[in-house]
Structure formats: structure tokens, C-alpha cells
C-alpha positions in Angstrom: -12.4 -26.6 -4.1 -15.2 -27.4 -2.3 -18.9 -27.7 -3.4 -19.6 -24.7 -0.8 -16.7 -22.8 -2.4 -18.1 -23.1 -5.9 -21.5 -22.6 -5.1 -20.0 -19.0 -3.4 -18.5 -18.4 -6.9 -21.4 -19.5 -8.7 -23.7 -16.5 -6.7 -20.7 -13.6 -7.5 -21.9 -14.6 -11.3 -24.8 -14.1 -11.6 -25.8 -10.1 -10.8 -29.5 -10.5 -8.9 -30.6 -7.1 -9.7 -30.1 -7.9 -13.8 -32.8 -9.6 -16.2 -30.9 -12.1 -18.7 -31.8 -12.6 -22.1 -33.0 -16.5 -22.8 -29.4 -16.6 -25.2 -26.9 -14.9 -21.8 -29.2 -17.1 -19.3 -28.4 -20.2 -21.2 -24.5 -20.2 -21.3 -24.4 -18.8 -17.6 -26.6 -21.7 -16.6 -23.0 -23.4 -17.7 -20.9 -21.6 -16.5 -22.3 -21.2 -12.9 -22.6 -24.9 -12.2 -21.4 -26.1 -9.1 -22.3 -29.9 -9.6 -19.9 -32.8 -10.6 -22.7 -35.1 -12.3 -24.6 -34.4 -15.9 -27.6 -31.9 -13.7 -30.7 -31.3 -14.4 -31.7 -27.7 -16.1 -34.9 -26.0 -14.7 -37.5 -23.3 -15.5 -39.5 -21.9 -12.9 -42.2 -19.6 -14.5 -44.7 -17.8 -12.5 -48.3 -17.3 -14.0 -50.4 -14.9 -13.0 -53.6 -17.3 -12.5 -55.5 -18.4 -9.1 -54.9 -22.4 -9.4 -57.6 -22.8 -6.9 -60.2 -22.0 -9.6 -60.9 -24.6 -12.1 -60.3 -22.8 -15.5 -57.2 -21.8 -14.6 -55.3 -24.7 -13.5 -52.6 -24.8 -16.2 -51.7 -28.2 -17.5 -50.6 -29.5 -20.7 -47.7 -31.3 -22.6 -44.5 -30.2 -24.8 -42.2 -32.2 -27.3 -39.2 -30.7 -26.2 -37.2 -30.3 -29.6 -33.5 -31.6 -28.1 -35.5 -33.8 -25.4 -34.9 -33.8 -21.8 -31.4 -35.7 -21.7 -32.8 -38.2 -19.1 -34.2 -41.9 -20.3 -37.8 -41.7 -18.7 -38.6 -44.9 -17.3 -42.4 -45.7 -18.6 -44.9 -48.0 -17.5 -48.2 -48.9 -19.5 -51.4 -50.2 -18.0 -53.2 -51.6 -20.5 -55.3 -55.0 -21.4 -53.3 -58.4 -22.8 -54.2 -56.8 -26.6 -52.3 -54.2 -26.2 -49.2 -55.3 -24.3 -46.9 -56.3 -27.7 -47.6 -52.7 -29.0 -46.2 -51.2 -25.6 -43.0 -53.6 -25.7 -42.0 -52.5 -29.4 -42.3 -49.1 -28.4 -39.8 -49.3 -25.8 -41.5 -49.0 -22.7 -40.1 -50.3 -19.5 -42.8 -52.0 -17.9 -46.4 -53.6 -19.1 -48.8 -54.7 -17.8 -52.3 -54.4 -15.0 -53.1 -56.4 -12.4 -49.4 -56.9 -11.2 -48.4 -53.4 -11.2 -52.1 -52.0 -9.3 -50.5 -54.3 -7.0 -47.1 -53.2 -6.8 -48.5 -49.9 -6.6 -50.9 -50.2 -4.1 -47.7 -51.7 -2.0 -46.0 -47.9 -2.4 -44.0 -49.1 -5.9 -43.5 -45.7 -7.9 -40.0 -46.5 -9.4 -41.6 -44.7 -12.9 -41.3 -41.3 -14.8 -44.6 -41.7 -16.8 -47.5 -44.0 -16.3 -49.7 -44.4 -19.7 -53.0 -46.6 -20.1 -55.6 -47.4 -22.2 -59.3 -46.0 -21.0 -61.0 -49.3 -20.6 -58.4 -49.9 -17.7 -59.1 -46.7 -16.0 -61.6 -47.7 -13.8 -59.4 -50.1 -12.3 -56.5 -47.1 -12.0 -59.3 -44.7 -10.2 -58.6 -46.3 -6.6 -54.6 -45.4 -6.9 -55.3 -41.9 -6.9 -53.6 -41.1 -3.6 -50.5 -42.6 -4.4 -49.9 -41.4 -8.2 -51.9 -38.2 -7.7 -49.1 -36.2 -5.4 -46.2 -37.6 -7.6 -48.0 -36.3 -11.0 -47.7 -39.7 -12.3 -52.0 -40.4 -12.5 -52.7 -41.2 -16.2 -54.8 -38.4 -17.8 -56.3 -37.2 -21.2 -55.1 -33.9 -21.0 -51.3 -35.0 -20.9 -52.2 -37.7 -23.3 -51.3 -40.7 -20.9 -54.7 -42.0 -21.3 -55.1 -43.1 -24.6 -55.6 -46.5 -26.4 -52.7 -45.5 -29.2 -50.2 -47.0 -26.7 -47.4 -47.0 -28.8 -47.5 -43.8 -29.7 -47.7 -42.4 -26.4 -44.8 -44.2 -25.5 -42.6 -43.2 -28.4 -43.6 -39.6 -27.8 -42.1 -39.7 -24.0 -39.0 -41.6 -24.8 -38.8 -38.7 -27.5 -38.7 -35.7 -25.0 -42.3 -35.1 -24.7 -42.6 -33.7 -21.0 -46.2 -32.8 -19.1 -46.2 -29.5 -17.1 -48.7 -28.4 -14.1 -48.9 -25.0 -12.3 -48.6 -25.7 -8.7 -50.6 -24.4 -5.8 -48.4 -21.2 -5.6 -48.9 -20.4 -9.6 -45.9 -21.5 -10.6 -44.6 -24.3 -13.6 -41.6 -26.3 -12.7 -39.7 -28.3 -15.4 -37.0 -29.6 -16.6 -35.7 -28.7 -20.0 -32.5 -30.5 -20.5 -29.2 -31.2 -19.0 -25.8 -29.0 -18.2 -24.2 -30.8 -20.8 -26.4 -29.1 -23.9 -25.3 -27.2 -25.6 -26.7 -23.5 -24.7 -28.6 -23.6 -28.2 -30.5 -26.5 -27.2 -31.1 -25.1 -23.7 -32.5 -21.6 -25.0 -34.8 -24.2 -28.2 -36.1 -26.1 -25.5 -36.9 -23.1 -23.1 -39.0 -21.5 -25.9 -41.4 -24.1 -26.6 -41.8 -24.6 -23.5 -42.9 -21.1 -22.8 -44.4 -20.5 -25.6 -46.9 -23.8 -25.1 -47.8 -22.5 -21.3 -48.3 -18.9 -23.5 -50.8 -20.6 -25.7 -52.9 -22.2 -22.6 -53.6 -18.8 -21.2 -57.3 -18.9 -19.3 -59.5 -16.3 -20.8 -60.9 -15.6 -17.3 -57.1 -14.6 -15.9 -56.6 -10.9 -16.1 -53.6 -9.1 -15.5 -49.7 -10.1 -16.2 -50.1 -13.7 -17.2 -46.4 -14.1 -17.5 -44.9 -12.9 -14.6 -41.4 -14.1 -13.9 -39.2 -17.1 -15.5 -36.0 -18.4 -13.6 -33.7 -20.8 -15.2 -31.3 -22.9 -12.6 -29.3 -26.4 -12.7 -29.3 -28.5 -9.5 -27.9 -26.6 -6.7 -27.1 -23.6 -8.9 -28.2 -19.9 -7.8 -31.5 -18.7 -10.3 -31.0 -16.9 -13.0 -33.9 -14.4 -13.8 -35.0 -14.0 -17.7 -36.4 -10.9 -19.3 -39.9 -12.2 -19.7 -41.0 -9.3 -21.7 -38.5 -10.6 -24.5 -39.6 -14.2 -24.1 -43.5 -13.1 -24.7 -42.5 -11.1 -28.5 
């Protein structure tokens, strides 16, 4: 059968006019899966903010409870002091000078850049490369920080950041077509309910206004948000 031919029976599964509970949402994810290879599981949630205003420019970070089934390559930026912390923690690269370098040269072969704060004024200038891949250390997501093990032991544990794009909405992966559909729904819930909790006083209206869940190449499945919020 062909991937077109799965993909065909993949969309006669999933009824477009029905909302899905979290629990129905995470076995069809499963069953509707037209992919070969261990994909990636997704959640799409529209907010009902204006990113173009400051105080409303959802960020933050989550520990997903199953983690995110993918080894996250990690590389610290950090002064010689710190480097044997980083190493024991597991991350993949360590390092400064070498690796503004690499970077400046277009290198980005990284899931999660962390560094210490006295090195950030050195990072500043690599803005426009690490800025449109999400990969710029920053408080917030608590990649700059001088606790360098820790940081790095959190992302190697499933800790994932999350952003609300230009269009309002929060893409992120939350695990892999291989978990089980507990762990898919667990790791959907704190993930929601951590973009609930960052709600911006000055948004008004339906904050949480529509949640898809799909795995690579699969048709969405929409979730009954209503029932995610209680």
C-alpha cells in the first residue's frame, strides 16, 4: 500500500466535523499513522492573544512527564570553569570561542543551546542565525543560566520550550507514535495546562481557542478544548 493510499485511509478516520476527547485523540493519533519511521506527535494550539504586543507573546518551558522520545542534541556556551560540569551532565557539545565560530559559519546541527550570562555578550551578535531557529539562549526558557548542569540534565529529561508564533498559535512536540496513548494524553495535559497558566492579563476573550493533535504526515485531529480547560 502506498503512503498516498494510507494517508487516503488515514483522512476516512478521522470525522472533521467531531471534537475528540484528549483520551479518543490519543489512540487515533495511532491508529491513523501513515508513516514507517518512530514520528513525531504534535499539538497545535491556538491562543487567543495578539503576539505583536509585548505582554502577550507566550513563551515558557514544560518537563514533559514521559519526555519527548527524541535525544536532544545540546550545546553549552560557557567559560573554561564551567565546561567539566556540562560534560558530566551529558551534553553534546562545550565550549565558546569555537562554536561562535562554527556558528557564525551557518553550523546549527543543535536542539538546545544553553550558556552561562557572563558569555552572553559575546552570543548577542549571533542573533540572526539562532533567533529564527528558536535556538538563542534565554532566561525565560532557562537556557541562560550559570547552573549548567542542571539545565542540561533538565533537557535531556524532556524539558521542551514553547513560543506562540506570529499567527497565535503553539507548535510542539509531545512525544512519539510509539507511546503509549497514556503517555501521549500525560504529556498533552501539562503542556496545556502550563500555556493555561501563562495567560496575559491584558488578552480578553477565548484564550484557548482550538488544539489539534497530528503525527508527521497524519490528517489533524481536533480536541474538545472546553474539556481540556476543566
Amino acid at each position: 500500500m502506498s503512503l498516498t493510499k494510507k494517508r487516503k485511509v488515514a483522512v476516512t478516520k478521522v470525522d472533521k466535523n467531531k471534537i475528540y476527547s484528549l483520551k479518543e485523540a490519543a489512540s487515533l493519533v495511532k491508529e491513523i499513522n501513515c508513516t514507517k519511521f518512530d514520528s513525531s506527535v504534535d499539538l497545535h494550539i491556538r491562543l487567543g492573544v495578539d503576539p505583536k504586543k509585548a505582554d502577550q507573546q507566550v513563551r515558557g518551558t514544560v518537563s514533559l512527564p514521559h519526555g519527548t522520545g527524541k535525544t536532544k542534541k545540546v550545546l553549552v556556551l560557557c567559560t573554561p570553569d564551567k565546561e567539566a560540569a556540562a560534560r558530566e551532565a551529558g551534553a553534546d557539545f562545550v565550549g565558546l570561542d569555537e562554536f561562535i565560530t562554527k556558528i557564525e559559519g551557518g553550523w546549527v546541527d543543535v536542539d538546545v543551546i544553553i550558556a552561562t550570562p557572563s558569555v552572553m555578550p559575546k552570543i548577542g551578535k549571533l542573533g540572526k542565525v539562532l533567533g529564527p531557529r528558536n535556538l538563542m539562549p534565554n532566561p525565560k526558557t532557562g537556557t541562560v543560566t550559570n547552573d549548567v548542569a542542571a539545565a542540561v540534565n533538565e533537557v535531556k529529561g524532556g524539558k521542551i520550550a514553547f513560543k506562540v508564533d506570529k499567527t497565535g498559535i503553539v507548535h510542539a512536540s509531545i512525544g512519539r507514535i510509539s507511546f503509549a496513548p497514556e503517555k501521549i494524553s500525560e504529556n498533552s495535559t501539562e503542556l496545556i495546562n502550563a500555556i493555561l497558566k501563562l495567560k496575559p492579563s491584558s488578552s480578553k476573550g477565548t484564550y484557548l481557542k482550538a488544539v489539534s493533535m497530528a503525527s508527521t504526515m497524519s490528517p489533524g485531529i481536533t480536541l474538545d478544548t472546553k474539556q481540556l480547560i476543566n
